[in-house]
C-alpha positions in Angstrom: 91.8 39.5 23.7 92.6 37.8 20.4 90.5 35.5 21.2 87.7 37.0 21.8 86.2 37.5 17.8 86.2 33.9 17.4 84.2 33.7 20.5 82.0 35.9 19.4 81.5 34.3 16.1 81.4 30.6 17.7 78.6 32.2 20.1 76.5 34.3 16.8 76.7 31.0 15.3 75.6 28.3 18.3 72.7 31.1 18.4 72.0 31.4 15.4 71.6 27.4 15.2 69.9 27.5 18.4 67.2 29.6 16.5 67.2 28.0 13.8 66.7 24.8 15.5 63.9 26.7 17.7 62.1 27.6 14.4 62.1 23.8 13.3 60.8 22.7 16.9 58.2 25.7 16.3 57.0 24.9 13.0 57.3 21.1 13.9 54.8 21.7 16.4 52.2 24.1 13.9 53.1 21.5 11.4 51.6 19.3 14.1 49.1 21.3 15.5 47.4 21.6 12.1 47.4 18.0 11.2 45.9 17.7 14.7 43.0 20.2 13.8 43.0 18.1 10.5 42.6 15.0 12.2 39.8 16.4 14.7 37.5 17.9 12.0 37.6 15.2 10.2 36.6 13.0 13.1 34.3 15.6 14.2 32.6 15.4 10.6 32.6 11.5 10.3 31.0 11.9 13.7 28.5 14.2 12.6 27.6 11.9 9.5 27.6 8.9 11.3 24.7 10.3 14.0 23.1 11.5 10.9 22.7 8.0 9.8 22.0 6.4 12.8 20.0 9.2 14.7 17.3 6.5 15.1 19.1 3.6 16.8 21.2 6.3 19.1 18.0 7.8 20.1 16.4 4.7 20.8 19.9 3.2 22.8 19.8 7.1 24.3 15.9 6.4 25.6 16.7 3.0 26.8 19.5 4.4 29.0 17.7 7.2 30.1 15.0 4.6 31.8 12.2 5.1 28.6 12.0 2.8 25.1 11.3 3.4 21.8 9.5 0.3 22.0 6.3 2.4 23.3 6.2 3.7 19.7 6.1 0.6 18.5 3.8 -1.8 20.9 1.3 -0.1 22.4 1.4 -0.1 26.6 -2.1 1.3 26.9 -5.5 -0.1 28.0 -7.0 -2.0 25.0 -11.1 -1.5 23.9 -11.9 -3.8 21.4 -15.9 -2.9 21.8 -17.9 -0.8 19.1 -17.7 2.8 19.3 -21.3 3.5 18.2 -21.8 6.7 17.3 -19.0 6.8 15.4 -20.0 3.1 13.6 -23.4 4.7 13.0 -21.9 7.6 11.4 -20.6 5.2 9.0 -23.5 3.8 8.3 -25.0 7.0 7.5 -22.6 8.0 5.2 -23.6 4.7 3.3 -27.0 5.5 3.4 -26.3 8.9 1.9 -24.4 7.4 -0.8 -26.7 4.2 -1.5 -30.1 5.9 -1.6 -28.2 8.3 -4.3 -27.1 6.1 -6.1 -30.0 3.4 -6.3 -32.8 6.6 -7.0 -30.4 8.0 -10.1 -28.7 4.9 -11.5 -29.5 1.6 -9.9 -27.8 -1.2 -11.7 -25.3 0.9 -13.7 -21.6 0.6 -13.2 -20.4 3.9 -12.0 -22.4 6.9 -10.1 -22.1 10.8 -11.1 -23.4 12.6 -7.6 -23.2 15.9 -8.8 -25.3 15.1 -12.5 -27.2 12.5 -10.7 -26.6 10.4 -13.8 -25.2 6.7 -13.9 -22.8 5.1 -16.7 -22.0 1.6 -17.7 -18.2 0.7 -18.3 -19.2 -0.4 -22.0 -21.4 0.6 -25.0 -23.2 -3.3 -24.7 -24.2 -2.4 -21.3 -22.8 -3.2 -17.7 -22.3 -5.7 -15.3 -24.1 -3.8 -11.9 -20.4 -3.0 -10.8 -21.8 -0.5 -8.3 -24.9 -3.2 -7.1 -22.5 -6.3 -6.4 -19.4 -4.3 -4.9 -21.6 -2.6 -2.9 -23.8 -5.5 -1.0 -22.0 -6.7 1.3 -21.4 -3.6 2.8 -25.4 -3.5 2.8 -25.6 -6.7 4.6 -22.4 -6.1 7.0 -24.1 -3.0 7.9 -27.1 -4.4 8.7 -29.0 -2.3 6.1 -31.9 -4.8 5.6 -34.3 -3.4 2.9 -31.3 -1.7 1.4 -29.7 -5.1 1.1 -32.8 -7.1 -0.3 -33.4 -4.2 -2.9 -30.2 -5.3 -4.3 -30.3 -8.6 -4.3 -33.6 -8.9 -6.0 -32.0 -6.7 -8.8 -28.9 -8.7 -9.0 -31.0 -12.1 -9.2 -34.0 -10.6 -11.6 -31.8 -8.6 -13.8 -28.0 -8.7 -13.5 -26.9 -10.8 -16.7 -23.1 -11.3 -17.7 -24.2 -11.9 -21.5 -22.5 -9.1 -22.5 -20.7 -8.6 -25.9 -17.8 -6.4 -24.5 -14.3 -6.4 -23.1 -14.6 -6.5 -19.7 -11.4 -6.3 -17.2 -10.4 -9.3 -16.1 -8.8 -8.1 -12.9 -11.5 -5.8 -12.2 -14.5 -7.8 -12.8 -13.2 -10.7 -10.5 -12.1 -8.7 -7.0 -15.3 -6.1 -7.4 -18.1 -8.3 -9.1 -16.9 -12.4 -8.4 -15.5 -11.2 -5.2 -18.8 -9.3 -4.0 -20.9 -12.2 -5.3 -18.9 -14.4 -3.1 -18.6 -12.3 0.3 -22.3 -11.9 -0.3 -23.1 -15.3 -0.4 -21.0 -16.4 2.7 -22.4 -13.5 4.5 -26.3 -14.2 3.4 -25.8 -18.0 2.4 -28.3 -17.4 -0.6 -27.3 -19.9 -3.3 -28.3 -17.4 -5.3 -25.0 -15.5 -5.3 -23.0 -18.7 -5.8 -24.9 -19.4 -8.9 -24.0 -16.0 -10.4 -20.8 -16.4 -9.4 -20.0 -19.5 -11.4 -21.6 -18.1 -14.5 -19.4 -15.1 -14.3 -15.8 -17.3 -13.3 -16.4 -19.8 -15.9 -16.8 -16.8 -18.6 -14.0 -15.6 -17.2 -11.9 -18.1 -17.4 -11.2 -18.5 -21.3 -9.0 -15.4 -20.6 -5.9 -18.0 -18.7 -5.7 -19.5 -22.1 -2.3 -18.3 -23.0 0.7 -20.1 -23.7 2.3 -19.3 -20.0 -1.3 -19.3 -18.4 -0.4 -16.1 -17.2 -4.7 -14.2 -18.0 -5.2 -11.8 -20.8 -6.2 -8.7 -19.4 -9.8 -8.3 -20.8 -12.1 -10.8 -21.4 -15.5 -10.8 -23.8 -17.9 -11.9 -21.4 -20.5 -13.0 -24.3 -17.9 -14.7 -26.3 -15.8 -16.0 -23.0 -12.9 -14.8 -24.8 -9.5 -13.2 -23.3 -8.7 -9.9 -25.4 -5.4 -8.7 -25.1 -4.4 -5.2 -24.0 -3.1 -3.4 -27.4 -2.7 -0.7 -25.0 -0.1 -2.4 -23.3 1.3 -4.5 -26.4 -0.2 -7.1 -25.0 1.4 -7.7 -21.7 -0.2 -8.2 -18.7 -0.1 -6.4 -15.1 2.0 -8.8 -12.7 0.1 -7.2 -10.1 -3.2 -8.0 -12.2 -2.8 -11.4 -12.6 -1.7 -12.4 -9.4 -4.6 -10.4 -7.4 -7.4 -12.9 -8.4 -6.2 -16.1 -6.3 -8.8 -15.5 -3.4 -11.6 -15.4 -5.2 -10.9 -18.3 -7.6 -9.5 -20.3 -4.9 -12.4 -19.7 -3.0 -14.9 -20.2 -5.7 -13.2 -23.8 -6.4 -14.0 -24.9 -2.8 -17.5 -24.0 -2.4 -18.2 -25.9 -6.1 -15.5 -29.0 -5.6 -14.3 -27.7 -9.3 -10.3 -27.5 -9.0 -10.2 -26.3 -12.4 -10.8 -22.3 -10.8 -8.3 -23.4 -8.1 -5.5 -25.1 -10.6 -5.6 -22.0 -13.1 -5.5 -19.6 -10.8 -2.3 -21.7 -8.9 -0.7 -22.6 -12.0 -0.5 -18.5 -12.7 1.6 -18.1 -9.1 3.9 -21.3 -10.2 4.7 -18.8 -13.4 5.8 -16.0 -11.6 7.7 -18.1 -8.8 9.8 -19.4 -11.8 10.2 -15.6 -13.5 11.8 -14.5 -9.9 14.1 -11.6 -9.7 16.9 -11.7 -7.4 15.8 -8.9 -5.4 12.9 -10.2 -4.6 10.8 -7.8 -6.4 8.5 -7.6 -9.5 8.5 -5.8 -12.4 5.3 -4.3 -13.6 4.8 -6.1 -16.5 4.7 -9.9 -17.6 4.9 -11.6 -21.2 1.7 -13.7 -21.3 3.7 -15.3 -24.1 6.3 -17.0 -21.8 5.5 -16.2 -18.4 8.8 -13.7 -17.9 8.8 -10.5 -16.4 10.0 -7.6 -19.1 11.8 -4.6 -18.0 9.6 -2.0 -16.6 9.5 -0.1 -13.9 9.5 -1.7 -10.1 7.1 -0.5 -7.6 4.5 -0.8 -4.5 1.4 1.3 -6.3 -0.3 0.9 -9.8 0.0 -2.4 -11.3 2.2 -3.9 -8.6 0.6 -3.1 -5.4 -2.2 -6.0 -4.8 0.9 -8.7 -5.3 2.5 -8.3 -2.5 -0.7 -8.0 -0.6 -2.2 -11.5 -2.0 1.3 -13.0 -1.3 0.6 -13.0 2.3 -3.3 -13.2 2.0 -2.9 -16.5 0.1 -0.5 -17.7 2.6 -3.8 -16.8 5.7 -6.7 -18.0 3.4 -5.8 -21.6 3.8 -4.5 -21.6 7.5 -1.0 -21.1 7.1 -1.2 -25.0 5.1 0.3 -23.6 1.9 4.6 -22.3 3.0 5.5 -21.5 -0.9 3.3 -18.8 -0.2 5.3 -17.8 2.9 8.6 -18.0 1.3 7.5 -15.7 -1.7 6.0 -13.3 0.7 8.8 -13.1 3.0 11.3 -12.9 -0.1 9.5 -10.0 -1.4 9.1 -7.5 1.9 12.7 -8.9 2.1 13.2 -6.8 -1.5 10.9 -4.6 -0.2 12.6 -3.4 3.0 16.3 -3.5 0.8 15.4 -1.8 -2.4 12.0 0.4 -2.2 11.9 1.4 1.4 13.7 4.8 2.6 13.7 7.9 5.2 12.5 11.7 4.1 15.5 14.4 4.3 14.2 15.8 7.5 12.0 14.6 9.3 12.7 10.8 8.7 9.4 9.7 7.1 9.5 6.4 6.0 8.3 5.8 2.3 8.8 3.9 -0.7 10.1 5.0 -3.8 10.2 3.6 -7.3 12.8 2.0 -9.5 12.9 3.0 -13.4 14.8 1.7 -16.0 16.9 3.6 -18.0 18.7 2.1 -21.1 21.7 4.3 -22.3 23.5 4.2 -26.3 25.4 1.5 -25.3 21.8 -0.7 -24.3 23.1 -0.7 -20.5 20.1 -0.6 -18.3 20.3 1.5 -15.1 17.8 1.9 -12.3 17.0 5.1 -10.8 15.3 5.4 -7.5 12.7 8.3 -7.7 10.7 9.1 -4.1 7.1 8.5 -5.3 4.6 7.5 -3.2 1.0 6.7 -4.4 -2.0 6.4 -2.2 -2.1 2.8 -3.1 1.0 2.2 -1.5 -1.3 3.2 2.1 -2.3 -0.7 2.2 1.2 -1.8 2.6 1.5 -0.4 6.5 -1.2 -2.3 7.6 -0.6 -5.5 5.3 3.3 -5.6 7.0 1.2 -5.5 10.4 -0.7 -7.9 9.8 2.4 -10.2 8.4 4.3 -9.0 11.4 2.3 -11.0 13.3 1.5 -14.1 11.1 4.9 -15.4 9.0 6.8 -13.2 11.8 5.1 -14.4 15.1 7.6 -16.5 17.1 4.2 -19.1 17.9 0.3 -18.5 16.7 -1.9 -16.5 18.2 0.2 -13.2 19.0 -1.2 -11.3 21.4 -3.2 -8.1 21.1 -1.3 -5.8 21.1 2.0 -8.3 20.2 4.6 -8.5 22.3 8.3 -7.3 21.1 9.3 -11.0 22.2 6.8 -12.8 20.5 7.8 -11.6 16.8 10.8 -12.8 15.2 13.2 -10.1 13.8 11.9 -9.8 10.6 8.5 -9.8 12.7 9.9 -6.6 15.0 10.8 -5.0 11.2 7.9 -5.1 9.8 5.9 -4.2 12.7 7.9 -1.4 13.0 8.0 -0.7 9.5 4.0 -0.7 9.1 3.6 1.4 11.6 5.5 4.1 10.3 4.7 3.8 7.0 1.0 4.5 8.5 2.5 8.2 10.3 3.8 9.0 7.1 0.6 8.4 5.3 -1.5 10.2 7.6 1.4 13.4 7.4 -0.2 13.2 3.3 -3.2 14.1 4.9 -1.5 17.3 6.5 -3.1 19.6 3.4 -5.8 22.3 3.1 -8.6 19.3 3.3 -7.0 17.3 5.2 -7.5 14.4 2.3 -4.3 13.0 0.9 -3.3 13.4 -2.8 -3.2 10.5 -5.3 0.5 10.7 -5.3 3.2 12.1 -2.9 6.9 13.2 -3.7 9.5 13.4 -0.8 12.6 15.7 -0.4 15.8 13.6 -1.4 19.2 16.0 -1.2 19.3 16.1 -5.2 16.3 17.6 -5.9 17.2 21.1 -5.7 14.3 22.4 -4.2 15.9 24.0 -1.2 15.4 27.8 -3.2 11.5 26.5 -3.9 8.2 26.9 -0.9 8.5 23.2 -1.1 7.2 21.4 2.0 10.1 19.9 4.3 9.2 16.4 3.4 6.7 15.5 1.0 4.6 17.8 -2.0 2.3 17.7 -4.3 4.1 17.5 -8.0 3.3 20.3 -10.3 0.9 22.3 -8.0 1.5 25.5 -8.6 -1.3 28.7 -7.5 -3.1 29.8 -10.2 -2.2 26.7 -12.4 -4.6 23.5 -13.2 -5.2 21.2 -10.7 -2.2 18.3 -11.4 -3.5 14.6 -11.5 -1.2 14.1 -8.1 -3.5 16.3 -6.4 -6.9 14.6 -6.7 -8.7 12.8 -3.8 -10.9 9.7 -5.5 -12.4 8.3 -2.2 -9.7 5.8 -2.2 -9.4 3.6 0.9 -6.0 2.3 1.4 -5.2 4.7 4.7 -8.1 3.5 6.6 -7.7 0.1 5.4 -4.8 0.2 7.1 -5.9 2.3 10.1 -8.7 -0.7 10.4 -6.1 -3.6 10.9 -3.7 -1.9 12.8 -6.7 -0.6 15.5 -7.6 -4.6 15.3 -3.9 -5.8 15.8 -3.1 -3.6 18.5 -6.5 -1.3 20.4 -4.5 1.6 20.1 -7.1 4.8 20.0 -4.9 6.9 17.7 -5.8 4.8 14.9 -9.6 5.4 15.5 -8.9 9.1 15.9 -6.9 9.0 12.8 -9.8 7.2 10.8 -12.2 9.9 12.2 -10.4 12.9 11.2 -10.4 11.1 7.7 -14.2 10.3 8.0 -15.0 14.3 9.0 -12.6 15.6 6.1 -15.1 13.3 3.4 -18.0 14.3 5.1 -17.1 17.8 4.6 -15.1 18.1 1.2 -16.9 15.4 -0.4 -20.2 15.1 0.4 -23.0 16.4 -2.3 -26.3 17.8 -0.7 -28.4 15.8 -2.9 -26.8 12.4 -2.5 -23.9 10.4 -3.1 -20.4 11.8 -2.5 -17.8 13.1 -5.3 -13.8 13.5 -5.7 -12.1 16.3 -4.8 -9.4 18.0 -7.6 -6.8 19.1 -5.8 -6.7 18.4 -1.7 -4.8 21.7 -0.6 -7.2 24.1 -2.4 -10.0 25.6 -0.8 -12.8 25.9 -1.4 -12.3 22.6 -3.1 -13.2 22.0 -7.1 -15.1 18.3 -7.4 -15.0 15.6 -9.9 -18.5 14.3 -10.9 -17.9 10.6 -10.1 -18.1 8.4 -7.1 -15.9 5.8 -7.7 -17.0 2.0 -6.8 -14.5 1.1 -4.0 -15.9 4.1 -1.4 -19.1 2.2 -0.8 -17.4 -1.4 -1.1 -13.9 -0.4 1.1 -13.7 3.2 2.5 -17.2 3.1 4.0 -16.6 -0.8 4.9 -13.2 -0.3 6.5 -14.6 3.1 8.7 -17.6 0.7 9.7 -15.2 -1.8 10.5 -12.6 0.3 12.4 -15.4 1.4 15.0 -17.2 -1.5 15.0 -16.7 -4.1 17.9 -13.6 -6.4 17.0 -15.7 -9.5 16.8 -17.4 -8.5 13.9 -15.4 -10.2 11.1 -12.6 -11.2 13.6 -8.7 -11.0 11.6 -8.1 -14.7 12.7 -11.1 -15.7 10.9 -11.2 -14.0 7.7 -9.0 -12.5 4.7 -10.0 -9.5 3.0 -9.6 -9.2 -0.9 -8.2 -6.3 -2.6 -11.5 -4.7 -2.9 -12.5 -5.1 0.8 -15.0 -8.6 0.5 -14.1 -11.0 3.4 -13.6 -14.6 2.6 -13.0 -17.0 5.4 -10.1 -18.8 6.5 -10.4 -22.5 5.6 -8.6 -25.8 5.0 -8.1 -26.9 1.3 -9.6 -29.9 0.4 -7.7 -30.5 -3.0 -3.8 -31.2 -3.0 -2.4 -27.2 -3.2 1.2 -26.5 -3.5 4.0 -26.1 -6.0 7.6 -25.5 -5.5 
């Protein structure tokens, strides 16, 4: 019995250290359990984030596995017509005829067309240049409009005269007024044209009289004299003076003068040496010494038609001429690491813009902005068409290309155009069913989640009851169906027909003026729409050429055979005669 205390306390204490150790197993194992829960939400969530970023290569290795391929997205598996679809084609042409007739009864020979005045105005006080005429007559003659077409020639050979005392520019008079003057004369083979032609390139020319070579901006077509652009400070558009190599080059074979071809060459040499090592362009050159200065990077105004004659230099001469390649392929290589990105929910592809930002300390930053102009609607069918040229495993690709007869950069921008040609027909989702002059798209940071915004894309500034914003405006532009055009050619897939006709009913119905002509609409998601009293150049010399040429048989200025400039006049394809190249 005496011993039985000590028991007791041995036992209280062996339990109590039982317990004790029970409560270190137990929170041992919540210590564990929670670092387990830890563990799983954080793989759960880098789970979650990593579908998130790859949704589109797990949905296309999901498809694949689930006996079906993303590929059918991408190269079409359908039956391929080729062949004219007439009405449509003819509905074209009446649309031309519509805006011709208008414009020849109220301002024939003037530069630009007011539908809704019925008035005409010249670009300058000394008089104009027939901007409207010569842009427009090769559309004329590709049509087949006969006595349209000989009406305007006879004015352009009687009374078109380029003695005019005025700054003219430069860019702008050689893809709309030396570029129609040359389509038209390979299209009609009138000397005429060429003649006029020459007059206007070697007034012209005076303006690559710079210390780089790099062209002023305007030129005095009386004095042959380059002006340069005080707005500006004198610098220069990169994409300006690199988007007049067709037309010179061009002009230079059909007169054996190399002097066109070598200026116009010598300006490409300039900007190869001024390369940035994304690949990219700025803006804005120094005509001084030939050197890009810091200004804002992007695929719309004033750098759009490089990238485009980058690869149409590289087709003009048969594929004879790989500094052009290189360049090109360098450039969509920037393009694709730098400027191209997905929408926040839907996963639109677009291109955004870099901006330079210096702070105190003179440290310059970039920041990416997700802006979009309708310009940038060439580029889907311009990487199509590169897709299968510089990235075709061997020449000719099929129609539509095989996935296995494009390289991978070929396979990325195929894929690349083509979705960059969905997201510019989802700009066309508005009120109209015409696409603004400039999109925005949803990035995380904008905090616009509290706003009506649209999912993906909106209009900037467009508010009800407020002004129409600039972004809003519809100017007959043609860079979607350009695009639709070559991507129906490169492939006979009917949704790009359809898409070009929905286009083509939207102008006929938002656009059109009763008495004639056709005018710009203010703002695209308004109705009933507000008009601007102008019908811009480019819808009779592209939009209405590229509809006519998306429903009109494929043999009819075949891709293979022909390069389009930036203002829609086909050149053909052709074998240099003069020693080309530079490295």
């Amino acid at each position: 019995m005496s011993n039985e205390p000590g028991l007791r306390k041995r036992r209280k204490d062996a339990s109590q250290q039982n317990a004790s150790k029970e409560a270190v197993t137990a929170a041992r194992a919540t210590t564990r359990s929670t670092s387990l829960s830890s563990i799983i939400v954080l793989v759960l969530t880098a789970l979650l984030f990593y579908l998130y970023q790859n949704s589109a290569s797990l949905k296309s290795t999901f498809n694949s596995w689930a006996g079906y391929s993303d590929s059918e997205k991408y190269y079409w598996k359908g039956d391929v017509d080729l062949t004219a679809d007439v009405p449509k084609r003819d509905a074209a042409v009446e649309a031309m005829l519509h805006a011709w007739l208008a414009y020849e009864r109220d301002a024939m020979g003037d530069d630009e067309y007011h539908p809704i005045s019925r008035k005409g105005s010249n670009l300058t006080n000394a008089g104009g240049i027939g901007y409207t005429v010569v842009d427009s007559i090769d559309t004329l003659l590709i049509m087949g409009l006969d006595e349209e077409y000989r009406r305007a020639r006879d004015w352009i050979e009687n009374k078109l005269s380029f003695d005019q005392d005025a700054k003219f520019n430069t860019f702008e008079t050689t893809i709309r007024v030396l570029g129609g003057l040359l389509s038209a004369h390979h299209l009609s083979g009138d000397p005429m044209f060429l003649e006029k032609a020459k007059d206007l390139a070697d007034r012209i020319i005076p303006a690559f009289n710079t210390p780089s070579g790099l062209p002023l901006s305007m030129v005095n077509l009386a004095k042959r004299q380059g002006v340069p652009d005080v707005d500006n400070k004198g610098l220069v558009s990169t994409a300006e003076v690199s988007t007049l190599q067709l037309e010179f080059r061009y002009l230079s074979l059909l007169t054996d003068n190399e002097t066109y071809w070598e200026k116009a060459e010598h300006v490409m040499s300039v900007i190869k040496k001024a390369h940035i090592s994304t690949g990219l362009a700025s803006i804005f050159m120094n005509p001084e010494d030939g050197r890009f200065v810091l200004a804002a990077i992007r695929l719309g105004s004033r750098g759009d038609s490089y990238y485009e004659y980058l690869l149409k230099q590289y087709l003009q001469t048969n594929f004879t001429e790989p500094v052009y390649r290189e360049m090109y392929d360098d450039a969509i290589n920037g393009v694709h690491n730098h400027l191209v990105k997905k929408s926040e929910f839907d996963r639109l592809t677009y291109t955004s813009e870099l901006i330079p930002e210096r702070n105190r300390l003179g440290e310059v930053s970039w920041r990416l902005t997700p802006k979009q102009d309708h310009l940038v609607c060439f580029l889907g069918g311009s990487l199509m068409l590169g897709a299968v040229t510089t990235g075709a495993v061997a020449q000719p690709a099929s129609i539509p290309p095989r996935a296995e007869e494009l390289s991978a950069q070929g396979r990325r921008d195929w894929a690349t155009g083509i979705e960059l040609i969905e997201t510019c027909m989802r700009t066309h989702d508005t009120a109209t069913g015409l696409s603004p002059e400039i999109a925005h798209f949803r990035i995380p940071s904008d905090n616009m989640d509290a706003t009506r915004a649209p999912h993906d894309w909106y209009i900037k500034g467009d508010r009800p009851g407020a002004p129409a914003p600039y972004d809003a405006r519809y100017i007959l532009r043609p860079e979607t169906v350009e695009s639709l055009f070559i991507a129906y050619r490169l492939t006979g897939n009917p949704r790009y027909r359809q898409y070009g006709w929905d286009i083509f009913e939207a102008i006929e119905k938002y656009c059109k003026i009763e008495g004639g002509g056709y005018a710009s609409v203010l703002n695209v998601d308004r109705v009933p729409v507000g008009l601007e009293d102008k019908m811009e150049t480019f819808f009779m010399s592209e939009t209405l050429k590229y509809l006519y040429l998306l429903f009109e048989d494929a043999n009819v200025l075949p891709l293979s055979k022909y390069v389009f400039n930036t203002e829609a006049h086909p050149f053909p394809v052709f074998h240099p005669t003069i020693r080309t190249g530079f490295s």
